[in-house]
GUKOLZA-713685 format. One record per residue (C-alpha): residue in one letter; residue number from 1; x, y, z. Coordinates in pm, whole numbers, plus 32768, in hexadecimal, padded with zeros to 4 digits. Layout:
residues N
res: a | n: NUM | x: X | y: Y | z: Z
...
This chain:
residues 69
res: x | n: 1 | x: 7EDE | y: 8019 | z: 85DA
res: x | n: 2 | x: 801D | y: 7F69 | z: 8519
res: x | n: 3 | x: 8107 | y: 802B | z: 844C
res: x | n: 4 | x: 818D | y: 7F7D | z: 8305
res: x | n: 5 | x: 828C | y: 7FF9 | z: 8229
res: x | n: 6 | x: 828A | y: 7F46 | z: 80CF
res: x | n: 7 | x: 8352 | y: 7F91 | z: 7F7C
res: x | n: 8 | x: 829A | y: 7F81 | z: 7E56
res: x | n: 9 | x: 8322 | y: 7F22 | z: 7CED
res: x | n: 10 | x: 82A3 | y: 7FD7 | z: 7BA3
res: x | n: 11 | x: 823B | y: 80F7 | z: 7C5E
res: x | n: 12 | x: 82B3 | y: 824A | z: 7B4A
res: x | n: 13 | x: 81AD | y: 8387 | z: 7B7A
res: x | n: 14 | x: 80C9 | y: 8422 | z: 7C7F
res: x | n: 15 | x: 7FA5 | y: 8369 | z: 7BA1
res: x | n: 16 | x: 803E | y: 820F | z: 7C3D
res: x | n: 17 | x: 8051 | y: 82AC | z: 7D7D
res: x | n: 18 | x: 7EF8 | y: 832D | z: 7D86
res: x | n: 19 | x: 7E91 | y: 81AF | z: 7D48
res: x | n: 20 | x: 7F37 | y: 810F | z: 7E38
res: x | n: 21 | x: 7EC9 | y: 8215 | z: 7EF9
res: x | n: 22 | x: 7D44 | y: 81F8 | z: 7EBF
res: x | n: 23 | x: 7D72 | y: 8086 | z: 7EA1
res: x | n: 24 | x: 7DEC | y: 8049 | z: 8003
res: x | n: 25 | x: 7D2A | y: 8139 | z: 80B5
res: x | n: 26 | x: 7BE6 | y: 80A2 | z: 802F
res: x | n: 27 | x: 7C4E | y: 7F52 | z: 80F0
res: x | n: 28 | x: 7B9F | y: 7F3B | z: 8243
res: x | n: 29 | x: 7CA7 | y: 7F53 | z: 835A
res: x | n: 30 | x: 7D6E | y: 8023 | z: 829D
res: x | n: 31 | x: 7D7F | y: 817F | z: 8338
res: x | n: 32 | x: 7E5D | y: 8238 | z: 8256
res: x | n: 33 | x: 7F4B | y: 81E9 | z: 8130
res: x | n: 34 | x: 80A9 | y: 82F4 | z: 8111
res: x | n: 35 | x: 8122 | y: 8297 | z: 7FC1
res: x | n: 36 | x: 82C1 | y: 831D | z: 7F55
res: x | n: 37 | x: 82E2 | y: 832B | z: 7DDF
res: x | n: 38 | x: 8434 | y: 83B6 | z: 7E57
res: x | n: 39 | x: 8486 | y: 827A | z: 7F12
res: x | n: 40 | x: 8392 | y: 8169 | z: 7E7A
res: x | n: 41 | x: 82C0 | y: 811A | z: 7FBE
res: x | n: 42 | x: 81A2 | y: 8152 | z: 8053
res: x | n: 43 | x: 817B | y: 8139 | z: 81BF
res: x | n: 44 | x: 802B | y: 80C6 | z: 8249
res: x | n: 45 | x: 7F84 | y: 8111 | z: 83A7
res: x | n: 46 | x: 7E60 | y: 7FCE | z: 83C7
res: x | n: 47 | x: 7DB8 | y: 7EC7 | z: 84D8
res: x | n: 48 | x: 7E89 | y: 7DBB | z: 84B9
res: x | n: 49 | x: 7D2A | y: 7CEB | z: 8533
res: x | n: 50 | x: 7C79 | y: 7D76 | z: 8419
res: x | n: 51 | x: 7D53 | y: 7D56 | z: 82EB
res: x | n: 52 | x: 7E97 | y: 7C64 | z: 82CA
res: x | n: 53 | x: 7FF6 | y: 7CEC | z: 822F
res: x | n: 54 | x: 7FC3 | y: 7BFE | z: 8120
res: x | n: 55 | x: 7E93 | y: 7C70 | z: 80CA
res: x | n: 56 | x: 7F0E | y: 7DBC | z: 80AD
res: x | n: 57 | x: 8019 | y: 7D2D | z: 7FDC
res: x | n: 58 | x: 7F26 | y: 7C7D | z: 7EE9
res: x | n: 59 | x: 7E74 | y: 7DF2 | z: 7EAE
res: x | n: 60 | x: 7F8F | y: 7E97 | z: 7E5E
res: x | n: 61 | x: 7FF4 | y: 7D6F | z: 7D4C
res: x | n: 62 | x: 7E86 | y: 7D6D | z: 7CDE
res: x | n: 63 | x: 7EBE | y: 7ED6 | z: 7C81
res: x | n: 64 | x: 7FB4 | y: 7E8F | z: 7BA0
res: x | n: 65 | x: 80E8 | y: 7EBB | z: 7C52
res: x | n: 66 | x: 81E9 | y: 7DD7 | z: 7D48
res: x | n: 67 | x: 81DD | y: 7DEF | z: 7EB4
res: x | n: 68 | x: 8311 | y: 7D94 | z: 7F47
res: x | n: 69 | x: 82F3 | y: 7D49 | z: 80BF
């Protein structure tokens, strides 16, 4: 399992971190999603042979927000 820290733009309530939240963890690979509201990131636990950092990049900005990696 990797460990990847990104910050994340346009995140303002625990409803945005609930989606980011469900979003990622429905990805396969992903194992778990720890969104901060407090410090705009989410760090995610996932198989970096399953699922690619950009991809879980491109989530995260399909959800409506900006992943900064």
């Amino acid at each position: 399992m990797e460990s990847k820290t990104v910050y994340i733009k346009g995140m303002n309530c625990m409803g945005c971190v609930s989606s980011i939240k469900n979003v990622l963890e429905k990805l396969p690979g992903v194992e778990s999603a720890e969104v901060s509201l407090e410090d705009a990131c989410v760090t995610i636990q996932y198989d970096a042979v399953s699922i690619s950092v950009d991809q879980l990049k491109k989530a995260i900005d399909n959800a409506g927000f900006e992943a900064i990696i």
